[in-house]
RONU-339696 format. One line per 3 residues: number of its first residue (from 1); for each residue x, y, z of N, C-alpha, C. Coordinates in steps of 0.2 Angstrom, whole numbers. Each point is the difference from the previous one (the first is absolute). Layout:
BEGIN
NUM	X,Y,Z,X,Y,Z,X,Y,Z  ...
END
This chain:
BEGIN
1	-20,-172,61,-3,6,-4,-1,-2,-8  5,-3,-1,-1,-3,-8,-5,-5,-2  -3,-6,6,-6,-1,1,-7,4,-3
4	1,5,3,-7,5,0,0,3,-5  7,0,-5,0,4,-6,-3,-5,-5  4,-6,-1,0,-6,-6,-4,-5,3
7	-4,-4,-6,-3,-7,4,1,-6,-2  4,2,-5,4,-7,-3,5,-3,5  0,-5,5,5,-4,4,6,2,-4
10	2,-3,-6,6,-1,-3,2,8,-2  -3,4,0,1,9,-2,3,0,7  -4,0,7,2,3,7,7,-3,2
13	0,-7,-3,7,-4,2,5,4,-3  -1,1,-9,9,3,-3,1,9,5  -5,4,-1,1,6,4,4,-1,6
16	-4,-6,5,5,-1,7,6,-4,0  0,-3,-6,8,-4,1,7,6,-3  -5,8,-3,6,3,-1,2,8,6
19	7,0,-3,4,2,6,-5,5,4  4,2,5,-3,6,2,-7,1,3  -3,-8,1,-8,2,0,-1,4,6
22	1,-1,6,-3,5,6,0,8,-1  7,2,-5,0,5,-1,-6,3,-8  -2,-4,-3,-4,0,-6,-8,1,3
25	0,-6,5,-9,1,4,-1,5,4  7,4,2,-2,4,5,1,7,-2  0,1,-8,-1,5,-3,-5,2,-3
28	-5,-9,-4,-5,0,-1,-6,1,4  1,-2,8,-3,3,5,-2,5,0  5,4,0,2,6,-1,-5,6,-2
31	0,-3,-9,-2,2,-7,-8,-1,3  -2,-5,3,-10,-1,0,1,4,6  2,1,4,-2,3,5,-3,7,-3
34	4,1,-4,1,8,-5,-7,1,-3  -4,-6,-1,-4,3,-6,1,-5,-7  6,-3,-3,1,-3,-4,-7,-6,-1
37	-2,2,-8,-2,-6,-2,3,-8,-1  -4,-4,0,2,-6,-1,3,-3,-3  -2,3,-10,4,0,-4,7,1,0
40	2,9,1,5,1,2,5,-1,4  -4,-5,7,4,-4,2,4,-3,-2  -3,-5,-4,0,-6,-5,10,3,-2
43	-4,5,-5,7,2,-4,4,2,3  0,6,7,7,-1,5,1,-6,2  -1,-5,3,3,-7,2,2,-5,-8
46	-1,3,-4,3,-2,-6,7,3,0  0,7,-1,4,3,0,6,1,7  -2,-2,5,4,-2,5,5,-7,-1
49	-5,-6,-3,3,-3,0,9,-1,-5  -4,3,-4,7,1,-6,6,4,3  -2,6,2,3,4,5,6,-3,6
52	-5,-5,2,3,-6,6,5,-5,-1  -2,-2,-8,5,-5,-2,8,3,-4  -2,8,-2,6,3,-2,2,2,1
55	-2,3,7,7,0,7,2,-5,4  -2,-4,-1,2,-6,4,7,-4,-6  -3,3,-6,6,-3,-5,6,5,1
58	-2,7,1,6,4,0,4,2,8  -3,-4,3,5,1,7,-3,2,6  -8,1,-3,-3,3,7,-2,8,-1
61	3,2,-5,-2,10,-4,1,-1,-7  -5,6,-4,0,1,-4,-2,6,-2  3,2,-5,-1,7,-3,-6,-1,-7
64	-3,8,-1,-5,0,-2,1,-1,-8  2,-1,-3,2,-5,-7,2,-6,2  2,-3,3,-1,-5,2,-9,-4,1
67	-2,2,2,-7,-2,4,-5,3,-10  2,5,-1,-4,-1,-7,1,-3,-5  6,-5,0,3,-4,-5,-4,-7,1
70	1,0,7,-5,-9,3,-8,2,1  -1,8,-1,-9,1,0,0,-4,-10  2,6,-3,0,-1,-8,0,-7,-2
73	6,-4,3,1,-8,-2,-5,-3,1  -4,1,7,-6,-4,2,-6,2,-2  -1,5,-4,-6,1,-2,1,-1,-9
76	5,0,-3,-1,-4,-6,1,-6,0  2,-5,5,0,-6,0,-10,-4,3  -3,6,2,-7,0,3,-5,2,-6
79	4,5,-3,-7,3,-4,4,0,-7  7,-3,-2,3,0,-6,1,7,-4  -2,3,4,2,8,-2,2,7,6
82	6,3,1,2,5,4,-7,3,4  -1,3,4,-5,5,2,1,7,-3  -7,3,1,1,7,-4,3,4,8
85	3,6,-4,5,3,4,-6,4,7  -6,0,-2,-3,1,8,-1,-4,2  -2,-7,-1,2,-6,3,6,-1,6
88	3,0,-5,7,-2,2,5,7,7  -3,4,-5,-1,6,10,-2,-2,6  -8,-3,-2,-2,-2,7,4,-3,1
91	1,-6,-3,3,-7,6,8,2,2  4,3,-6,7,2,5,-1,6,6  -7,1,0,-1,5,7,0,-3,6
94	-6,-8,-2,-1,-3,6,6,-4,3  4,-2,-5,5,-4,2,6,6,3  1,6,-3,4,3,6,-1,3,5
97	-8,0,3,-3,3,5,2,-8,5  -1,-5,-2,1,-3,4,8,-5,0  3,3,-5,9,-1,3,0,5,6
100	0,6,-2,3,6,5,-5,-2,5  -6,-3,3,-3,-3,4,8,-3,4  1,-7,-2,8,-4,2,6,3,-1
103	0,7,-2,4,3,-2,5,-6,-3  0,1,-5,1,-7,-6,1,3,-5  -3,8,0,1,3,-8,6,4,0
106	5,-1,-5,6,4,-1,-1,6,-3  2,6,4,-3,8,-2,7,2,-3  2,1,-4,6,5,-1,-3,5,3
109	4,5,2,1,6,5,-1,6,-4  -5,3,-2,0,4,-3,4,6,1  1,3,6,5,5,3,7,-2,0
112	2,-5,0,7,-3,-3,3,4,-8  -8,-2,-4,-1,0,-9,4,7,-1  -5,5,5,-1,6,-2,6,6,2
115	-1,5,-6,9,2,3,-4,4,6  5,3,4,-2,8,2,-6,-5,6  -1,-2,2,-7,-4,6,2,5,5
118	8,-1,2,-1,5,7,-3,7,-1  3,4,-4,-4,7,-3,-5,-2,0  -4,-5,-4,-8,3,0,-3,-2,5
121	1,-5,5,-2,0,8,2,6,4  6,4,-2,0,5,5,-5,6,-3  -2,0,-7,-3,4,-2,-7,1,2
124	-3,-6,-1,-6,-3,3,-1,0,8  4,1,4,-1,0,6,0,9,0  5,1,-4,-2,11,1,-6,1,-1
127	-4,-3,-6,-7,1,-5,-6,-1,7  3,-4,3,-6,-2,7,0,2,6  7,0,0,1,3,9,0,8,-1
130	6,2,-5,1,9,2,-5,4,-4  -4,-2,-6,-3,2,-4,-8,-2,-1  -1,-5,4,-10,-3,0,-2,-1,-3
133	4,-4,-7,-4,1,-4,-3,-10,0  -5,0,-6,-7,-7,3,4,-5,-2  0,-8,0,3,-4,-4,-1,0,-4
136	-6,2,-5,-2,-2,-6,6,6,-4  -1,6,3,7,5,-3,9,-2,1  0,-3,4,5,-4,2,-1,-6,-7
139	-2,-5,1,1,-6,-5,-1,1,-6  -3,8,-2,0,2,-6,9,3,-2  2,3,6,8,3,-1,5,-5,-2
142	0,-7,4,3,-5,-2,0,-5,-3  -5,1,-3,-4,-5,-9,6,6,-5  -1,6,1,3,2,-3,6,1,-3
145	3,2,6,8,-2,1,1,-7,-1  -2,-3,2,3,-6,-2,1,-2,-9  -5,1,-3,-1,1,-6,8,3,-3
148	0,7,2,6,4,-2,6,-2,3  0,-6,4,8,-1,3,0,-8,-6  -5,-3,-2,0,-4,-2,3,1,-10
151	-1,6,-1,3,2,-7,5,4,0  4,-1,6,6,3,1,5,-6,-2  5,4,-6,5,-4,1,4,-5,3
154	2,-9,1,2,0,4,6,3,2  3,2,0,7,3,1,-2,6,6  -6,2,0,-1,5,3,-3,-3,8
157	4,-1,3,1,-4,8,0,5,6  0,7,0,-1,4,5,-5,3,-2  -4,7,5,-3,7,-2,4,4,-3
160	7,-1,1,3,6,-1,3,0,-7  -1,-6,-3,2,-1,-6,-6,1,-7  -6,2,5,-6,1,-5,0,7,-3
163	-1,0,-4,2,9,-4,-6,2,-3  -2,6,-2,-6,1,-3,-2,0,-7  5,-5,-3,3,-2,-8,-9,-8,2
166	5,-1,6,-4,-8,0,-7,1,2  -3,7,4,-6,0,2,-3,4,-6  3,3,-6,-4,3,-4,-1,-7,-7
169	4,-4,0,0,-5,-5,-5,-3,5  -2,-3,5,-5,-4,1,-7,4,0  0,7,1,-5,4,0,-2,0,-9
172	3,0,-4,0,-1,-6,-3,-6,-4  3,-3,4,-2,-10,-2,-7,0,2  -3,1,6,-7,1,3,-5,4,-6
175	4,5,-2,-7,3,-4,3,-3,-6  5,-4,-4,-1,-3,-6,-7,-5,3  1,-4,5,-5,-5,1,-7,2,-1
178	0,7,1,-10,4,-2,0,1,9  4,1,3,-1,5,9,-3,8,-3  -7,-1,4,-1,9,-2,5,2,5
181	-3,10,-1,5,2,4,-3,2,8  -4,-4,-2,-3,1,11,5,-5,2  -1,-7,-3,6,-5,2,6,3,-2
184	-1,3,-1,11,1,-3,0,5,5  -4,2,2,3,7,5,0,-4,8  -5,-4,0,-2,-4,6,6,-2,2
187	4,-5,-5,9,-3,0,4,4,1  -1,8,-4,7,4,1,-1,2,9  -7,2,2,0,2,7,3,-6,7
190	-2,-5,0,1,-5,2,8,0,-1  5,1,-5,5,-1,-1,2,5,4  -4,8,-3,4,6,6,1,-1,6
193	-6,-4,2,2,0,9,4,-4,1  1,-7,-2,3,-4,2,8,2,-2  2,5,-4,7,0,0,2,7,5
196	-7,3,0,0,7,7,3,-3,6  -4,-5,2,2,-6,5,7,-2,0  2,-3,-5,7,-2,0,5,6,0
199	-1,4,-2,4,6,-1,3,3,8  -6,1,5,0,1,8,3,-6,2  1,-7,-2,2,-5,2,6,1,-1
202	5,3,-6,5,1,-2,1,-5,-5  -4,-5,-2,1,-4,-6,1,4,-6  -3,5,-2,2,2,-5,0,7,0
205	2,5,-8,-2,6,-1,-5,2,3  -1,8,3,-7,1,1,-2,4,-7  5,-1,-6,-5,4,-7,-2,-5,-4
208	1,-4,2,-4,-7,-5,-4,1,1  -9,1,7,-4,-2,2,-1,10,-6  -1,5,2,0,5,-3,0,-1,-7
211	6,-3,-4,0,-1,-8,-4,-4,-3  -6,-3,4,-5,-4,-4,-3,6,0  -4,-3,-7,-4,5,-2,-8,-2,-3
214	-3,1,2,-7,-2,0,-5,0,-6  -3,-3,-2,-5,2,-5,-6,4,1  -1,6,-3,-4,6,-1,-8,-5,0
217	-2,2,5,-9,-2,-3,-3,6,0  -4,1,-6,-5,4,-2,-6,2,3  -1,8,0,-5,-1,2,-7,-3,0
220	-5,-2,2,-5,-5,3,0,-5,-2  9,-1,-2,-1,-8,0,-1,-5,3  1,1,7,2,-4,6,-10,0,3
223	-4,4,-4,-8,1,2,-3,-6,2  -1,-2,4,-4,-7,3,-6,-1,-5  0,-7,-1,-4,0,-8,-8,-6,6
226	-3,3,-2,-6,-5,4,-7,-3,-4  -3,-6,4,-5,0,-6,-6,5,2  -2,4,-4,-11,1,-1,-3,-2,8
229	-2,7,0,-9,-5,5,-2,-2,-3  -1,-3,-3,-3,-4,-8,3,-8,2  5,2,-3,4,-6,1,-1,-5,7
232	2,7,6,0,-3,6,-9,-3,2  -3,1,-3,-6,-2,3,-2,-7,-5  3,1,-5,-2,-9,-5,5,-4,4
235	5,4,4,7,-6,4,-5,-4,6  -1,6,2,-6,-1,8,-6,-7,-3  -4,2,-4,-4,-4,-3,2,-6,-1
238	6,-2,-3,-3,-8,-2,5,-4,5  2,4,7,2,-5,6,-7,2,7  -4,4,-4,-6,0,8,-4,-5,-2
241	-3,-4,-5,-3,-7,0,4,-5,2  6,-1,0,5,-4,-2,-4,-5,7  2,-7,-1,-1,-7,5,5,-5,2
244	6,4,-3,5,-6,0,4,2,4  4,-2,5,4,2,7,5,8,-4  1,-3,-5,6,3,-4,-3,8,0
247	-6,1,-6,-2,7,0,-2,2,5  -5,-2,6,0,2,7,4,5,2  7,-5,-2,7,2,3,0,7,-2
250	3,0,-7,-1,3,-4,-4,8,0  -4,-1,0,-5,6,2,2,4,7  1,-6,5,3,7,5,5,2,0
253	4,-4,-3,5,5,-2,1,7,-4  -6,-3,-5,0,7,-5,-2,6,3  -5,-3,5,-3,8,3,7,3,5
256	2,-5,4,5,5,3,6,3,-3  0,-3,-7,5,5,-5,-3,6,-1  -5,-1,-1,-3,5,-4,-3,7,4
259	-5,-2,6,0,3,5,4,5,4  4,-5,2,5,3,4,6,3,-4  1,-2,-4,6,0,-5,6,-2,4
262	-1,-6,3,5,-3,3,5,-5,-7  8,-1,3,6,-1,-3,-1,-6,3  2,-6,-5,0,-7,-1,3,-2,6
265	6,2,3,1,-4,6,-5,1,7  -5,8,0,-2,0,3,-5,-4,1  -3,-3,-4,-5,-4,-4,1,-7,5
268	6,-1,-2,1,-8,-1,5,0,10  -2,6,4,3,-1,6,-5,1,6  -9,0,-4,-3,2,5,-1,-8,4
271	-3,3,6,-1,-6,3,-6,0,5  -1,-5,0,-8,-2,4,-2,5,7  7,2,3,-1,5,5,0,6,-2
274	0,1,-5,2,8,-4,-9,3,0  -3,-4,-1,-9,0,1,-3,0,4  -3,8,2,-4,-1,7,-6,1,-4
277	-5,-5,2,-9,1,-2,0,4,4  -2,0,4,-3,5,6,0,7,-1  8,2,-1,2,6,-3,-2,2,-6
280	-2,-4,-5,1,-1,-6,5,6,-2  5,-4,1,8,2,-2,4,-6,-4  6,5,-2,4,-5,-5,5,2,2
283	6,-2,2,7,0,3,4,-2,-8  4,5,-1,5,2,-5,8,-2,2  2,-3,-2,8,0,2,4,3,-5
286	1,8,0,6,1,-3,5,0,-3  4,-4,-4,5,-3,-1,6,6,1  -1,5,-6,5,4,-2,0,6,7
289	-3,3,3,0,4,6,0,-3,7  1,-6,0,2,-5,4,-7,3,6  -6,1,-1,-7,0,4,-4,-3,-1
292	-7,0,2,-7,-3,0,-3,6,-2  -7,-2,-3,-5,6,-1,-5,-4,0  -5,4,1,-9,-2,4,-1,1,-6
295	-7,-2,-3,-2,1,-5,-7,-2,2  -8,3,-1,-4,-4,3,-3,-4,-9  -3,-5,5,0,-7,-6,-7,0,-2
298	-1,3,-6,-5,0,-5,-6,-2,-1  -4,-1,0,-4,-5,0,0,-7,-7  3,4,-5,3,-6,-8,5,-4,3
301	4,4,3,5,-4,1,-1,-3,6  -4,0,5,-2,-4,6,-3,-4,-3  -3,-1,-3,-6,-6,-2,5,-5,-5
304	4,3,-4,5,-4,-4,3,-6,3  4,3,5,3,-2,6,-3,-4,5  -5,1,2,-5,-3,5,-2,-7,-3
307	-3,-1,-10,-1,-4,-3,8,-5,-2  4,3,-2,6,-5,0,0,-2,7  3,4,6,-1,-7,5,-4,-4,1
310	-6,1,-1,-7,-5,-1,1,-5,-5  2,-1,-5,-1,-4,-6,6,-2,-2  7,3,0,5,1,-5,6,-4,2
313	0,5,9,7,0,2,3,-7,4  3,-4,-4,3,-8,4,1,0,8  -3,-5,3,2,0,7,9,0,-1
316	3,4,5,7,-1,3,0,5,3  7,-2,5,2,2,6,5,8,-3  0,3,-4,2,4,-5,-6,8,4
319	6,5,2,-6,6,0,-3,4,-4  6,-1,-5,-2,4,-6,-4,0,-1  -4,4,-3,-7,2,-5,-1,-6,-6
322	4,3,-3,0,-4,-9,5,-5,1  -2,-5,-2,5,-8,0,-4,-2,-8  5,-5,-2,0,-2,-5,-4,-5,0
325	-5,-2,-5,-7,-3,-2,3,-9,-1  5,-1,0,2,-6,-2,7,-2,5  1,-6,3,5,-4,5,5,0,-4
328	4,4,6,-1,-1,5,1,8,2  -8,1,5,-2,6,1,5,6,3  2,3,-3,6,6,3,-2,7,-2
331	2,4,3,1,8,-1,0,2,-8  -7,3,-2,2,2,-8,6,7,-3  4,-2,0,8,5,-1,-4,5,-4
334	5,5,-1,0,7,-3,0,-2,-7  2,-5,-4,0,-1,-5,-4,-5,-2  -4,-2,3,-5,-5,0,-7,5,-1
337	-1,8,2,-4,4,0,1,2,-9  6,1,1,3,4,-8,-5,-6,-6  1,-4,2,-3,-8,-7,-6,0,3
340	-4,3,3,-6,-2,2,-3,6,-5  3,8,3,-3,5,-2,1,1,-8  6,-3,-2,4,1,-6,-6,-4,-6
343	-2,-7,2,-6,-4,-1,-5,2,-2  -2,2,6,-9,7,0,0,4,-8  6,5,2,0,6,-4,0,-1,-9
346	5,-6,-1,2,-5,-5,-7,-3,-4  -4,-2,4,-7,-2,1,-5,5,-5  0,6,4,-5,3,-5,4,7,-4
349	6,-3,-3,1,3,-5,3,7,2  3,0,5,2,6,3,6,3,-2  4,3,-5,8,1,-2,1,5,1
352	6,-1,5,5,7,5,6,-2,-3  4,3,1,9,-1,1,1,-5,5  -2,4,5,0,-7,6,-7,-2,3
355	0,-4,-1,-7,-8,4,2,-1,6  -3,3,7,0,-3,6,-5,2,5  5,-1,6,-5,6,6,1,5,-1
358	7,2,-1,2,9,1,-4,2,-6  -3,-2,-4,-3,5,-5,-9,2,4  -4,-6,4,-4,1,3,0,6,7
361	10,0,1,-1,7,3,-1,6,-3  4,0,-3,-1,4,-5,-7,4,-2  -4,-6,-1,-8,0,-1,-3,6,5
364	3,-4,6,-6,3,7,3,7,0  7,0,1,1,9,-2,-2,3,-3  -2,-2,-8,-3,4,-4,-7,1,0
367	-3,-5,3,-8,2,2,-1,5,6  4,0,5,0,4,5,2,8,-3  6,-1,-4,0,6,-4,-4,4,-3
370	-4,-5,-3,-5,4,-5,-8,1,3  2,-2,8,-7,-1,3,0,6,5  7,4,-1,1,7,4,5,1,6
373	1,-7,3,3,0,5,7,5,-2  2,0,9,9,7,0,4,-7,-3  5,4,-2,7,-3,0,2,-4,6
376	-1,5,8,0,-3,5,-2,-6,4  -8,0,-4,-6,-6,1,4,-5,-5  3,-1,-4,0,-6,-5,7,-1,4
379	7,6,0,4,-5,5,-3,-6,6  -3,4,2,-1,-4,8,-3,-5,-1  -4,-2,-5,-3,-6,-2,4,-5,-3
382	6,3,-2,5,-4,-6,6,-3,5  -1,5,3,5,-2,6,9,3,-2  -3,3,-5,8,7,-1,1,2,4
385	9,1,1,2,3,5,1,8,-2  1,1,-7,0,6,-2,-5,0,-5  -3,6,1,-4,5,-6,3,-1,-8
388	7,-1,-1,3,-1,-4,-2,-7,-3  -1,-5,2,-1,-5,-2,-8,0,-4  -4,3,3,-8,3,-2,-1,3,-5
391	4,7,-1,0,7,-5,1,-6,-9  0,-6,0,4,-1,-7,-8,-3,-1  -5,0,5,-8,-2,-4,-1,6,-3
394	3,6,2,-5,7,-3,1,-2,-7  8,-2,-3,-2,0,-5,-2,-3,-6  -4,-3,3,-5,-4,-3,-5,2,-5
397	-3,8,4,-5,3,-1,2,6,-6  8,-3,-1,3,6,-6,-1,-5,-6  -2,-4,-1,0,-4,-5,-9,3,-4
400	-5,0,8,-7,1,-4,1,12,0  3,2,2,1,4,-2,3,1,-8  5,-2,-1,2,-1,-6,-5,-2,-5
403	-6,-4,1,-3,-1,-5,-4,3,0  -5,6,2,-2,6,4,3,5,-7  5,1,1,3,4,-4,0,-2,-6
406	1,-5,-2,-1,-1,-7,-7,-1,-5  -3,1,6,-8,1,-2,-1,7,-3  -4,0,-9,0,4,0,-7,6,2
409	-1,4,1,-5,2,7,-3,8,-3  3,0,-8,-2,7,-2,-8,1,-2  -2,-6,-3,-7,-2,-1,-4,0,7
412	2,2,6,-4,-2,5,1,7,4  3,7,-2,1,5,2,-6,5,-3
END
């Protein structure tokens, strides 16, 4: 393999005289099979080899400072100066994608680290199994919790020794840090249930989960802030010429935020079978109601989609829809949409609170709003489960009322 890479005889000899080579070719095989450029080759089989010789010095395994002390060494001894710190990302990714390949890379145990693991596994299993609720709302509860068991005290080694002195001084410390109170409230709620949870468990008091106390949000603060038909038609415009695999991308994505007013993961989970031409239909996977919804497929948004697959979208064995424009070609994440769409908006000058998809849903309720449709018609299209979660676009229109009234209108009587 290292042949086909290098063409210097004396370059293919050092690469094969160090350790590990079967395991080093048979990873960069691996890598081109993927889509990797040749370049990049280049620097993985660099970067393996260093990787090769510093576990071969430490016993056969190494941990992950380790492996960036001998990346660092060998590239100021190559280039006389450290790499910059995205630099030096890549390479200690490629080199511990390809330890834990030999499982060669030493993981300290994160659930060892963390106090309380069994609680929040048995919590996490309630949040899924007794309660339904999506991973994304799961791995959101234990991003959280975790945070909060981690500015506990050490002394503090059980639930039942946590008191509500420790959860109002962390809730304290979060909004010194600038936590608004949607965040500070998100944290106190998350804490209520999980100490609800323990409370039925007999881990602790059942008034600890009760004596949290929540932060007051104002009325129409919580109002979904979205851009302009204005805005959304300059977004649409300068990704419909677009010629580069990227904006292609890019555009059909936008339509189906914007159209359907579909959530980022829905986005990022459609799949090549979810498309019937015939029907001209679009299969929806619901995350949060745990359903599908039909949707018939636009003729914008058909055409969007019909041209990325035509032009844009990488050959792989991948069903998903949207794959990533660069190797090695995989599924574009939920978070991969957010920097895409974050991108766009950033692009023609767009400033919200928040920059992403959820504001182009926002968008599409608001137009459907102001274009007549029921309360009833914009759920079903939003995919609410309740009317409750719809009723907070009406007040949207108390904003252009309000300005209505401060018109003055005597002159015109």
């Amino acid at each position: 393999m290292h042949d086909e890479i290098f063409k210097q005889p004396a370059v293919i000899a050092r690469y094969r005289a160090g350790p590990y080579v079967e395991a080093r070719e048979h990873f960069l095989r691996s890598a081109r099979s993927q889509g990797y450029a040749s370049t990049t080759l280049e620097r993985m089989a660099s970067v393996l080899l260093v990787a090769a010789h510093a576990t071969y010095r430490n016993g056969g395994r190494l941990r992950s400072d380790q492996l960036k002390t001998a990346l660092i060494e060998c590239m100021k001894l190559r280039l006389g100066a450290a790499p910059s710190a995205h630099t030096g990302k890549l390479l200690l990714r490629i080199g511990e994608v390809w330890l834990r390949s030999m499982d060669a890379l030493i993981v300290e145990d994160e659930l060892q680290q963390c106090r309380f693991s069994g609680e929040l596994n048995a919590f996490a299993e309630d949040m899924r199994i007794e309660r339904g609720l999506s991973p994304a709302t799961i791995a959101q509860y234990m991003h959280l919790l975790g945070g909060f068991f981690a500015a506990l005290p050490p002394r503090v080694n059980s639930i039942g020794k946590i008191t509500l002195d420790h959860i109002e001084l962390v809730l304290r410390r979060a909004a010194e840090r600038g936590w608004g109170r949607r965040s500070l409230r998100n944290l106190g709620s998350c804490l209520r249930s999980f100490f609800r949870f323990c409370a039925y468990q007999g881990w602790c008091r059942a008034s600890l989960a009760t004596s949290i106390e929540l932060p007051r949000l104002h009325d129409l603060e919580d109002v979904p802030k979205a851009p302009s038909a204005d805005d959304i038609d300059r977004l649409l415009a300068t990704t419909a010429d677009g010629n580069d695999a990227v904006t292609i991308r890019d555009h059909a994505i936008l339509l189906l935020l914007i159209h359907y007013g579909l959530r980022r993961g829905e986005v990022a989970r459609l799949n090549l079978d979810d498309l019937d031409w015939t029907a001209e239909t679009i299969l929806i996977q619901k995350r949060k109601n745990r359903g599908a919804q039909i949707y018939p497929l636009s003729a914008p948004v058909g055409n969007a989609i019909l041209r990325y697959l035509r032009e844009a979208r990488p050959r792989s064995p991948h069903r998903t829809l949207f794959l990533t424009c660069r190797a090695p070609f995989r599924p574009l994440s939920g978070d991969g949409i957010t920097i895409r769409v974050h991108y766009r908006l950033k692009a023609q000058g767009i400033e919200l609170d928040r920059i992403g998809p959820h504001c182009l849903r926002h968008a599409c309720a608001s137009q459907l709003l102001a274009a007549g449709f029921t309360l009833k018609q914009i759920a079903d299209h939003l995919g609410h489960r309740s009317l409750d979660s719809t009723r907070i676009y009406t007040k949207i229109d108390l904003r252009g009322l309000r300005e209505v009234a401060e018109l003055n209108i005597g002159g015109l009587l």
